[in-house]
N, C-alpha and C positions, 0 to 999 in steps of 0.2 A: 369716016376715019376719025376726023375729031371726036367723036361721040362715042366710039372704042376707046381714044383715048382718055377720055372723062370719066370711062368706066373703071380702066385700070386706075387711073388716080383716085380715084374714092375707093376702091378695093386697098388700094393700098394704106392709105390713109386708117381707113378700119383697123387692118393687120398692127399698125402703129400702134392703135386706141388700146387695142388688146392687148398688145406687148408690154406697155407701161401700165396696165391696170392690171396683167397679171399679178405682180408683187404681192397686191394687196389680200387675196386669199391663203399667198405664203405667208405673209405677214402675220395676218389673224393665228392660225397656230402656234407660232413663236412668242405672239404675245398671250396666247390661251395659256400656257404653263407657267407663266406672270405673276398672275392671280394667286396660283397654290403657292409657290415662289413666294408672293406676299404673308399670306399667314404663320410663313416660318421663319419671315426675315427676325423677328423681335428676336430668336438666337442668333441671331449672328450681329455680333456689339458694332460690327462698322457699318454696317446697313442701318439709311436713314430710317429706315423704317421702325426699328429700335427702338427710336429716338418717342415714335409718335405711342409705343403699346402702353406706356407709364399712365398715358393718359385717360385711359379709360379707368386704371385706380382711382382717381381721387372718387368718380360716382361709387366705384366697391364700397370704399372704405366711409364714406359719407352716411350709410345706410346704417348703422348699429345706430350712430350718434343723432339719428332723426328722432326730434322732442318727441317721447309719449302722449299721446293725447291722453293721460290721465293724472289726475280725474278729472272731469269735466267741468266746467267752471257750474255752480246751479245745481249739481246732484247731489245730493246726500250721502255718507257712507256711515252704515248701520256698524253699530258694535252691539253683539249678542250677551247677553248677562243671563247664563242657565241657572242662575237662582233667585233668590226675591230681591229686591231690593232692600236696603238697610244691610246687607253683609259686604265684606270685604270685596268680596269679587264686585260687586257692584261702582262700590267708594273705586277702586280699583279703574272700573271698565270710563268712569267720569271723567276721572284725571286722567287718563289716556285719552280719550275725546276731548278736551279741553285744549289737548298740547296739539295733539294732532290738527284740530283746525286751523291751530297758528303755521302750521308747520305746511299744510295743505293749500289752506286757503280755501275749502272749502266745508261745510257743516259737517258736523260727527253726532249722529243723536245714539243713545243708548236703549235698547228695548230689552225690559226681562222675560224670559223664555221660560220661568220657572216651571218645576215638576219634575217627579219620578230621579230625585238627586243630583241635578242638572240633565239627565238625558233630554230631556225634552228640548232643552236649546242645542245640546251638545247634535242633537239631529239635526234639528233646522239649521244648525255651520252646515254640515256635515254635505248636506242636503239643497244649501244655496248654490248660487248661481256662481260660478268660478270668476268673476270680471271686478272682483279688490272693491266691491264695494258694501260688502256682508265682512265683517269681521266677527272673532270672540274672543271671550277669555276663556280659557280652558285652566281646569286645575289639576296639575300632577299630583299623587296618583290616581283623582279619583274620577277622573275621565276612564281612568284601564283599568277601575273595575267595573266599570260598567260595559266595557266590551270584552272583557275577557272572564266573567261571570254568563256561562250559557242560560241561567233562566234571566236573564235581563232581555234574550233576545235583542240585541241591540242589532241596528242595522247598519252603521258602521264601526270601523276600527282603525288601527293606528295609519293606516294608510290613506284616510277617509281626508286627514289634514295633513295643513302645512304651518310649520311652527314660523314666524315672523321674526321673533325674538325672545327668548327668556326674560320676562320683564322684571318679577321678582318671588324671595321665598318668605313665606307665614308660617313660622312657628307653632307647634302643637303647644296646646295649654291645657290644664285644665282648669275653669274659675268657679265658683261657689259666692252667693251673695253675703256683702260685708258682715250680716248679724249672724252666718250660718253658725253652727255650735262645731263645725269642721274646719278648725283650726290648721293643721296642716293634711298633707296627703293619707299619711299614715294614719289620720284622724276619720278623713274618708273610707278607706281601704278595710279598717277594722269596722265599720259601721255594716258597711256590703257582706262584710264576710259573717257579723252578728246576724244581720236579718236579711238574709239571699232574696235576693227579686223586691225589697222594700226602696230603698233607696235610688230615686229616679234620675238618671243622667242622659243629658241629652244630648243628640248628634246632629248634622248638617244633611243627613241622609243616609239611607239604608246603605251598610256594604262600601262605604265612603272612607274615605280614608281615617276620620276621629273615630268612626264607629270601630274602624276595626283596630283600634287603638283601645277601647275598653275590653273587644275579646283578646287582645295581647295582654293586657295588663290581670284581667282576670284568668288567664290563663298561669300565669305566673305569680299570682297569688290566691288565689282558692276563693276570692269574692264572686258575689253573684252581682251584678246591678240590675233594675229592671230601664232597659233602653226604649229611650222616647226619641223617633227620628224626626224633624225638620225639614223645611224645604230650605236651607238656606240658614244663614249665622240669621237675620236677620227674626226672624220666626223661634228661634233657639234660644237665643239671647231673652226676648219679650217673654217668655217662659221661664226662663229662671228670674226674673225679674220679678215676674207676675208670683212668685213662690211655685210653678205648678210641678219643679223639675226641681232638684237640689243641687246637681251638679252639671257642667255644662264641657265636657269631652269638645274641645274647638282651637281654634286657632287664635292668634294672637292680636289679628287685625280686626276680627268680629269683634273681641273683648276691650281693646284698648279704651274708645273712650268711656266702657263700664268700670274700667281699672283706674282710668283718671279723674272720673267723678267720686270713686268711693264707693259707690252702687256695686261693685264686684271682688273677689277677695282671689288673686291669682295663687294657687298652691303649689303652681312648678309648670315650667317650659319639658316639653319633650325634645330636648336635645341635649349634646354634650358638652356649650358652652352656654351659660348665661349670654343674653340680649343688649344691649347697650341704652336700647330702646324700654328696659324695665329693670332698671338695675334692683338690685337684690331680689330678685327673685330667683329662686335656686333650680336647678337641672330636677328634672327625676332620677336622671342620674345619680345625682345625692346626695338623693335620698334612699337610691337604693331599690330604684326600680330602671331597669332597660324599655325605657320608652324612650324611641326616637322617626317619631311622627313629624310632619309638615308636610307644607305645597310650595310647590312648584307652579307657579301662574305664568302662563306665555299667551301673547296675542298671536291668535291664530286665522286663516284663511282656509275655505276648502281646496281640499285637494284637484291641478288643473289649472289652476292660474297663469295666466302666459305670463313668462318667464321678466318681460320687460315692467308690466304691472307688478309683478313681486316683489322687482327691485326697487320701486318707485316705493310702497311700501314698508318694506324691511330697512333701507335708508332711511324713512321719514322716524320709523319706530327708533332707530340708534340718533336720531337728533332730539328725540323727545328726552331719550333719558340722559340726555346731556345737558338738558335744561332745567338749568338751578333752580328756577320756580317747580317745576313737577316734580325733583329732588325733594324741595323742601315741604311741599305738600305732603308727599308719601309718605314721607319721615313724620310730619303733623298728624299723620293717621293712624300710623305704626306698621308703616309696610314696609319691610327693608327691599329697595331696589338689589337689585342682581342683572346684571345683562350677561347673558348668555347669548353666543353667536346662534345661525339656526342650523350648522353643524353638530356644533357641540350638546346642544339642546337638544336638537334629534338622538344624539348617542344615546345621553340621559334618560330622555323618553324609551329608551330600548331597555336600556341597565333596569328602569323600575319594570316595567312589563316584567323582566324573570327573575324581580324581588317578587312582585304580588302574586302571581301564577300560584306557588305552590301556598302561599298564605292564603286565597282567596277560598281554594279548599276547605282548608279548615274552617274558615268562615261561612261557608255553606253548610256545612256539617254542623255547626252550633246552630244554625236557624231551622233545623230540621227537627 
């Protein structure tokens, strides 16, 4: 009888166990719908929960502002010079490597790429490696005729780059050496047009922007000249120096210190205001010729570049030309700076592409 009764009291006692331990599988589903409940609490502003969502912003918003690792402290960043050295672009691609490394902190060396009228550098931009450490100088417009001239075969185009900044513009010139018997323009002009094809003028490269400044010019006056191309002001220049060329179809920044030494006799800028940089020297304008030739130089990167490297970049480039010493260098050279954002620069670069387009024609057609 006792041992019946031990059994019902542990039976019973069980029944208990289970009674107060049921809850707990009701429980579990009531707190199961909790969870979802939790990820929607952050809308509802009196739920503590609210309180805790802000927090995972600060890691959000932490991420844009994490330091660039560029550039690397120890690496080099190449600046490409597609023609010889001794011209403008070159003087040019220094002084921007000079600022750049203050501004960097790390070495800028300059290598020339020259040939084939800058194409041969303007490829290997073109063609580098997208990670901000290959830059160049590119020259408006005579990057776009070389990719928009079909027998250049070029094997990129305007979409190949990215402009960093419009750094500055060089003036079309034309100079002639100090003793030349070609006193002014019009002294040139009637010489060409006397004996067609004798008189040698020379360019910065075939289809280049000065070259195609003597088919404009001959075209609007009936002279013939016979054209000697270059690789570059620097090769151009040493040729009419050398006597081997009489006149020298170019830029302002290739000529300058042949015009400050005396060694060069400047006959007129191709633009429609006088320089500040060469006072009295007169426009072609007039004199009564529609020449309005120059470049546009911008440092450029290939197209590709992660967007955080560009701006490390494009920032250092607008501290450079803020920098009084590189100011006042360029100015010492004869480069007038110009900054141009790499918006509005990009336009620019558009605008010229559907000036040259139909002049390059023509220019094909005269070499034919």
């Amino acid at each position: 009888m006792r041992r019946f009764l031990c059994v019902l009291v542990a039976i019973a006692l069980f029944a208990m166990a289970c009674s107060s331990a049921a809850p707990t599988p009701t429980a579990a589903p009531t707190a199961a719908p909790a969870k979802p409940a939790a990820t929607t609490a952050p809308a509802a502003p009196t739920k503590p929960a609210a309180t805790t969502a802000p927090a995972a912003q600060p890691t959000t918003a932490a991420a844009p502002a994490k330091k660039t690792d560029f550039p690397v402290k120890g690496k080099s960043i190449i600046i490409i010079n597609p023609f010889a050295a001794g011209g403008a672009t070159g003087i040019a691609a220094r002084l921007v490597g000079a600022s750049l490394e203050k501004v960097l902190g790390v070495s800028v060396e300059v290598q020339e790429k020259a040939g084939a009228g800058s194409q041969v550098g303007s490829t290997e931009l073109a063609q580098s490696k997208p990670d901000g450490y290959t830059l160049g100088i590119l020259a408006l417009p005579t990057v776009n005729t070389l990719y928009l001239n079909p027998d250049r075969k070029a094997v990129f185009n305007r979409t190949s780059f990215e402009p960093l900044v419009g750094h500055h513009i060089d003036r079309g010139m034309v100079c002639v050496k100090a003793d030349s018997p070609y006193k002014t323009m019009k002294d040139l002009v009637d010489a060409a047009k006397a004996a067609p094809e004798k008189i040698k003028a020379s360019t910065t490269g075939l289809l280049g922007a000065n070259h195609m400044s003597i088919l404009d010019l001959q075209k609007q006056t009936g002279a013939k000249f016979a054209v000697v191309h270059f690789d570059g002001g620097g090769p151009a220049s040493t040729a009419l120096l050398g006597g081997h060329t009489d006149a020298y179809f170019g830029f302002a920044a290739d000529l300058d210190r042949f015009i400050k030494s005396g060694e060069f006799r400047s006959l007129g800028l191709m633009d429609k205001e006088e320089s500040k940089l060469y006072p009295g020297v007169k426009t072609m304008e007039s004199q009564g010729y529609n020449l309005y030739w120059g470049l546009n130089r911008t440092v450029a990167v290939p197209a590709g570049l992660p967007r955080d490297v560009y701006d490390v970049l494009s920032g250092a480039m607008k501290k450079v030309m803020q920098d009084p010493e590189h100011i006042t260098k360029m100015e010492q050279a004869g480069l007038e700076l110009k900054y141009t954002d790499p918006v509005e620069f990009s336009k620019l670069w558009a605008q010229i592409d559907e000036t040259i387009k139909p002049l390059m024609e023509v220019a094909r057609n005269e070499q034919k």
